[in-house]
C-alpha positions as CSV (number, residue, x, y, z in Angstrom):
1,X,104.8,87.5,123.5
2,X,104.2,90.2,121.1
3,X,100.4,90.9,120.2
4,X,98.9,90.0,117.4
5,X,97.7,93.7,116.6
6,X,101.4,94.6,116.6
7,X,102.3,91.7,114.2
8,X,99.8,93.1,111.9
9,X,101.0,96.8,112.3
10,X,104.1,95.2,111.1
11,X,103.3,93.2,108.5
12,X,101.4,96.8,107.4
13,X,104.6,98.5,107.7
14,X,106.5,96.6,105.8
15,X,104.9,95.8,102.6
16,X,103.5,99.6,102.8
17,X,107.8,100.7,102.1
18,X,107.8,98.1,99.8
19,X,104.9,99.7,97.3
20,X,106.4,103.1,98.5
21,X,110.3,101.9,97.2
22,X,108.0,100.3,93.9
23,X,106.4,103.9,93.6
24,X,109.8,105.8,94.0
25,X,111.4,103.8,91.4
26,X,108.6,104.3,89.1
27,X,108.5,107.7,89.4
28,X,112.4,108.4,88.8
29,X,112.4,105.5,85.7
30,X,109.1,105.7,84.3
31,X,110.0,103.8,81.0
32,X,111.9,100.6,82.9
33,X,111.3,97.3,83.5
34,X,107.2,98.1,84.0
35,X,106.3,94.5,83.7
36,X,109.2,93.2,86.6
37,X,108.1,96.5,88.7
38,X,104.1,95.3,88.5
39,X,104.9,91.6,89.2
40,X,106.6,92.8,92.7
41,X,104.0,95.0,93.4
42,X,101.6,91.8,92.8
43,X,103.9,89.5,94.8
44,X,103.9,92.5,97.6
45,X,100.2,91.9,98.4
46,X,100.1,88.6,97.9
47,X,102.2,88.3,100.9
48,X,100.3,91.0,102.4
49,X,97.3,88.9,102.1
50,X,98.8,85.4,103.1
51,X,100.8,87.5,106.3
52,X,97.5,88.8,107.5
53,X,95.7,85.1,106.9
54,X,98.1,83.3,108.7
55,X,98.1,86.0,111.5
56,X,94.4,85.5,111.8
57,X,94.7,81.8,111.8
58,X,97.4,80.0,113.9
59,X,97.9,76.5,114.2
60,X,97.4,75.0,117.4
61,X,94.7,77.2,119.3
62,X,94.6,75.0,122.2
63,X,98.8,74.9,122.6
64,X,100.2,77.8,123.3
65,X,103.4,76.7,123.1
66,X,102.3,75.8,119.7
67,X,100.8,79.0,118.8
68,X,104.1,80.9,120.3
69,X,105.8,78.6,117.9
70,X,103.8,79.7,114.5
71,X,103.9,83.1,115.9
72,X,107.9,83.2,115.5
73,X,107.9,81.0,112.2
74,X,105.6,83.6,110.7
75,X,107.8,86.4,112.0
76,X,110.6,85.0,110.1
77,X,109.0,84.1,107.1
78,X,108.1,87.4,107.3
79,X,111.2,88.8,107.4
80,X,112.9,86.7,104.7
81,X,110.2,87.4,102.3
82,X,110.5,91.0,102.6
83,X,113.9,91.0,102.1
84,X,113.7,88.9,99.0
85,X,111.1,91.2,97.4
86,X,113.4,94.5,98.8
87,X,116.1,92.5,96.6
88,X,114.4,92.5,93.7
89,X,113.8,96.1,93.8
90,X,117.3,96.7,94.4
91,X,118.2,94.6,91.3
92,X,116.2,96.5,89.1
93,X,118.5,99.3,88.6
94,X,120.8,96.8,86.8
């Protein structure tokens, strides 16, 4: 099983791209869709926050099967939330 410090180091990782994509965008359209581009930077570390909370805190601490198990459901929440919030920046050039 992957370590929790590497979890983190990706949680870290990717919501870090995510603010830097926000900040590119910003930069090239500065008059655009500010109030969209501020609510995904808000819902970025809002799932920063929650990532990190739920990393801290798994369900089960005396199963490990059951902590191998939140382990891989935070993993892919992980990954599906990301790439809903890397959607939205995507669909702000439209």
């Amino acid at each position: 099983m992957a370590s929790i410090k590497n979890l983190k180091k990706d949680i870290s990782y990717l919501i870090s791209e995510i603010i830097y994509d926000i900040k590119l965008y910003m930069l090239l359209n500065p008059e655009q869709n500010t109030g969209t581009v501020y609510s995904i930077i808000e819902d970025a570390v809002e799932l920063h926050n929650l990532m990190y909370q739920r990393a801290n805190h798994p369900d089960g601490k005396d199963s490990p099967k059951l902590v191998r198990q939140h382990y891989s459901v935070l993993r892919a929440d992980l990954t599906s939330q990301t790439h809903s919030l890397f959607e939205r920046i995507s669909k702000l050039k439209d």
